[in-house]
N, C-alpha and C positions, 0 to 999 in steps of 0.2 A: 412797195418794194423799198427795200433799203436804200438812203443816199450812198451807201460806201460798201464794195462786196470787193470780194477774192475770190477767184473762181478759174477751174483748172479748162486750160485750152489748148489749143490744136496751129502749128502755125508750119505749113509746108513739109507737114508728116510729124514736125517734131514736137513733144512735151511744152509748153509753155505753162504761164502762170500770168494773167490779168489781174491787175489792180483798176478798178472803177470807181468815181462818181460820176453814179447813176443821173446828179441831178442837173451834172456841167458836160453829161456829155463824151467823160473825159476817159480815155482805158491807156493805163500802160500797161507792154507786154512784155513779161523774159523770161527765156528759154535756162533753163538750172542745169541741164544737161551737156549745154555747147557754152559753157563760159561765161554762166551768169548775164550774156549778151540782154541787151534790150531790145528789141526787135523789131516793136510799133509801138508810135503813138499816137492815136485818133482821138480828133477833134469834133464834134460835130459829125462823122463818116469821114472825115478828112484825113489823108497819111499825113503825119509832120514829119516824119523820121524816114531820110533815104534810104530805100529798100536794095539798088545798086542790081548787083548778082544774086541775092538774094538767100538766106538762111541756107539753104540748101550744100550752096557755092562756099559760103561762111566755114560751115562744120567739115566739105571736102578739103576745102585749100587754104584756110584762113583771110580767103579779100573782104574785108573790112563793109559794113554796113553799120545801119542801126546805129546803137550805143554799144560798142565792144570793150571792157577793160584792158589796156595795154602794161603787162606787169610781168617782169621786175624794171624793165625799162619802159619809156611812151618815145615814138617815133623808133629813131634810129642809133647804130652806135657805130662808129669808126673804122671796127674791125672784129674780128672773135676775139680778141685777148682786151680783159680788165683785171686793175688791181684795186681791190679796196680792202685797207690796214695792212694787214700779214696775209690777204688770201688774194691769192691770183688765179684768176679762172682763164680756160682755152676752150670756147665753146664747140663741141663736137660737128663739125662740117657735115654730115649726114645725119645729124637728130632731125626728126619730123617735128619736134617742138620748136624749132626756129626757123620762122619765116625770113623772106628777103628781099629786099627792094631792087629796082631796076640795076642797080651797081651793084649788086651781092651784098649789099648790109644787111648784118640781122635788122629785123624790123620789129616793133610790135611786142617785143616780151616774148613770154613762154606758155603764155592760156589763151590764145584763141582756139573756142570750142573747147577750150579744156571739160573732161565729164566730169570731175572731183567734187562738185561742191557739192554741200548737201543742205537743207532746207532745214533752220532751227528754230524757225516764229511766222507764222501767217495768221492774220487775223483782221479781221472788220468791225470796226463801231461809233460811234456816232461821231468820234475826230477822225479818223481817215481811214483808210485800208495800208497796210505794212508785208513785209516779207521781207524775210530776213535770211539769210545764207552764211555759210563758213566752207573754209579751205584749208586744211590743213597742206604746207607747201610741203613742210618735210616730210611728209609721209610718203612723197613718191622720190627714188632715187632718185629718176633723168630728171628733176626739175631741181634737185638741190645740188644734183654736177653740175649744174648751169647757173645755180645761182646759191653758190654753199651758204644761206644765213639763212636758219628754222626760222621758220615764224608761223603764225596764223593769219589769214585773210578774213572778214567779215563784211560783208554787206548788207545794208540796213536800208531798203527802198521805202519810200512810202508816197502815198496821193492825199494830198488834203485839199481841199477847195479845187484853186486850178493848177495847183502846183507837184511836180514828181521833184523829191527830194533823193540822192543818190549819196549815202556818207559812206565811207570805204575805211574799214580800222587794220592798221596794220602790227600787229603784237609781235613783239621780236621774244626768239628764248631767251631761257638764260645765258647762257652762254659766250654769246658774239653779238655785238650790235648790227643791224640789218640797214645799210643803206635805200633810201625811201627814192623814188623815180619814177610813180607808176603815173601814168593819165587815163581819163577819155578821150572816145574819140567820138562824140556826137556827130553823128549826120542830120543836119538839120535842113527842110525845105519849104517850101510856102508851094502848096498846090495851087492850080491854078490862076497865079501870078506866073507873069516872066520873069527870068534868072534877073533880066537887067533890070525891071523894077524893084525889084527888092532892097528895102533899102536899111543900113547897116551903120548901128554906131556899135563902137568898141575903145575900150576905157583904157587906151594904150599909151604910154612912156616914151619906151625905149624898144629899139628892132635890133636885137642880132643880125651881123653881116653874116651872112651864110659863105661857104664855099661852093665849087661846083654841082658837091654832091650834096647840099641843104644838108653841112655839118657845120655849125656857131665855129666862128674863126676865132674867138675872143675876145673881137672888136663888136660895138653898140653905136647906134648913132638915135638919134632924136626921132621919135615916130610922128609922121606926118599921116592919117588916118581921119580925115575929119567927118562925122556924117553924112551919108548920102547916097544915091541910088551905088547898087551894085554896079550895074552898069554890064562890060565887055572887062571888068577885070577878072583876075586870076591871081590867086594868093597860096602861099606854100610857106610863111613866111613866124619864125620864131619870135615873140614877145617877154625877154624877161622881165619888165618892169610894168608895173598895171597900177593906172587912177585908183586909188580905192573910193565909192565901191565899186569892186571888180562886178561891173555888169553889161552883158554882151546883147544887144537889143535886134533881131531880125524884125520888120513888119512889112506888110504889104499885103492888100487883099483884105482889109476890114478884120485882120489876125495879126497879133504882137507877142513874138518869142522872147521872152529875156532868161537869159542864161545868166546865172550868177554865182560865180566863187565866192563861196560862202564864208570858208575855211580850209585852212591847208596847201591853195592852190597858189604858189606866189608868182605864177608863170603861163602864158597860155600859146597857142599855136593858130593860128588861123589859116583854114584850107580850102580852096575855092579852086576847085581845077578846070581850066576852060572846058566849055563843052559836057557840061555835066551840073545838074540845076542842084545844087546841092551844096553846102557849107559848113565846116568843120569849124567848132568854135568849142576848143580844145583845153580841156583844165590839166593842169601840167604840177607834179610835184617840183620837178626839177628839170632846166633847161636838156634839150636834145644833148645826149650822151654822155650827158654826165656821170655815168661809171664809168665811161675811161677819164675824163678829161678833168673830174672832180670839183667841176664849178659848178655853185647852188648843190652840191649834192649835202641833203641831211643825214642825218642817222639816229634811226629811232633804238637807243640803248638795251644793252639788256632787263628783260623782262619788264619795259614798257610799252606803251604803242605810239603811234601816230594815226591822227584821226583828220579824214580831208571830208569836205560836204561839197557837190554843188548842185545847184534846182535847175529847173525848167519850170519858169510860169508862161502859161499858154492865155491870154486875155482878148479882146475885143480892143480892136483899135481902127482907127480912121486910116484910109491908103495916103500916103506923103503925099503933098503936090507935086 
């Protein structure tokens, strides 16, 4: 059998696509269908990736699992109304393309489960197995009244060794430069470890004060995050400033996750919500709501792109003491 295949699969009724080394073990999975989502990642038979509600729940309602891309914004934004240069958007109150958090903020962008992508490279050989996707955003009206800047989406997956690389190219037309703000939202877990042995370094600076509603007040203070069991905490908590290299390290249970902003991410999120064995370690274009509020926010020019990367290496490691 081949070390490295791509091979079409089946995951809670819906279409997916496997990327494997056969010889680590190792399958990543995503659904092309419901928004390029990543859906599992097995180890060994192991889930690493929080299944939560589950694909099903995903593509009904958009509640977040897996690996979902959150685009044109990650997280949350203020309110319906943003201006970026001359164009001011009022986000349609009954679009089914914008979700919303407990306080009615949009949440999450405009593609979860989105069906648009289409499939432009899959292939297997003796460096890894790849899959590759594109979006065209303007093609659909309701997603460019919500977010008037054409551009193309590209996703570029691949499994090498023990590593799932995830790069994301963001092509603006010609026309208007496109404001860049998308993230992931990794769910990341250690089967059979407890929540509170899990233990977590994270390459953090600086913590955005949030307000009530986990919106950056403008104010930063100094991040205190130092190594160590997870424990009983609970994190919701914005990072604009990150150690470089930006690398996010979960281990526990003889398994070592490291997440790492490769390129493109200068900002990340960490989510850890009580009562739920599970941890968002979130690669961030640009701080929570930065189209309205325009801090950290980039802009990829006419008719160039922006191009973000981040991995997942899945390794063999000793449990902390």
């Amino acid at each position: 059998m081949p070390t490295y295949l791509v091979s079409d699969s089946t995951s809670e009724g819906f279409a997916t696509v496997t990327l494997s080394n056969t010889a680590a073990d190792l399958h990543a999975t995503f659904a092309p269908t419901l928004g390029m989502i990543g859906c599992s990642l097995r180890h060994r038979g192991a889930e690493l990736l929080g299944q939560r509600r589950g694909l099903a729940q995903y593509a009904a309602t958009g509640s977040t699992m897996g690996i979902p891309l959150l685009h044109p914004w990650a997280n949350r934004l203020r309110g319906d109304a943003y201006a970026v240069g001359d164009r001011r958007v009022v986000l349609d109150p009954t679009s089914p393309l914008v979700h919303r958090d407990g306080n009615g903020l949009p949440m999450h962008g405009l593609l979860s489960a989105y069906p648009g992508w289409r499939i432009v490279e899959r292939a297997a050989d003796a460096d890894g197995a790849r899959l590759s996707a594109e979006l065209d955003f303007a093609a659909d009206a309701a997603l460019l009244a919500a977010f008037p800047f054409p551009h193309t989406l590209r996703l570029d997956l691949g499994l090498r060794a023990q590593t799932l690389t995830v790069t994301t190219e963001l092509r603006a037309g010609s026309d208007v430069a496109v404001p860049v703000s998308f993230g992931f939202h990794p769910y990341l877990q250690l089967p059979d470890v407890p929540r509170a042995a899990w233990h977590l370094e994270a390459p953090v600076r600086r913590r955005a004060v949030l307000d009530a509603r986990a919106l950056p007040t403008g104010r930063t203070v100094d991040a205190d995050l130092p190594p160590g069991p997870l424990g009983d905490r609970a994190f919701d908590d914005l990072y604009p400033e990150l150690a470089p290299p930006a690398r996010f390290v979960l281990s526990g249970g003889g398994r070592r996750l490291t997440l790492g902003l490769d390129e493109g991410y200068p900002c990340a999120q960490i989510f850890a919500p009580p009562g739920d064995a599970v941890i968002c370690l979130e690669p961030m274009t640009a701080p929570t709501n930065a189209l309205v509020s325009g801090d950290g926010l980039r802009l990829a020019a006419p008719g160039t792109s922006y191009r973000a990367t981040f991995s997942i290496t899945v390794a063999p490691a000793a449990s902390p003491a």
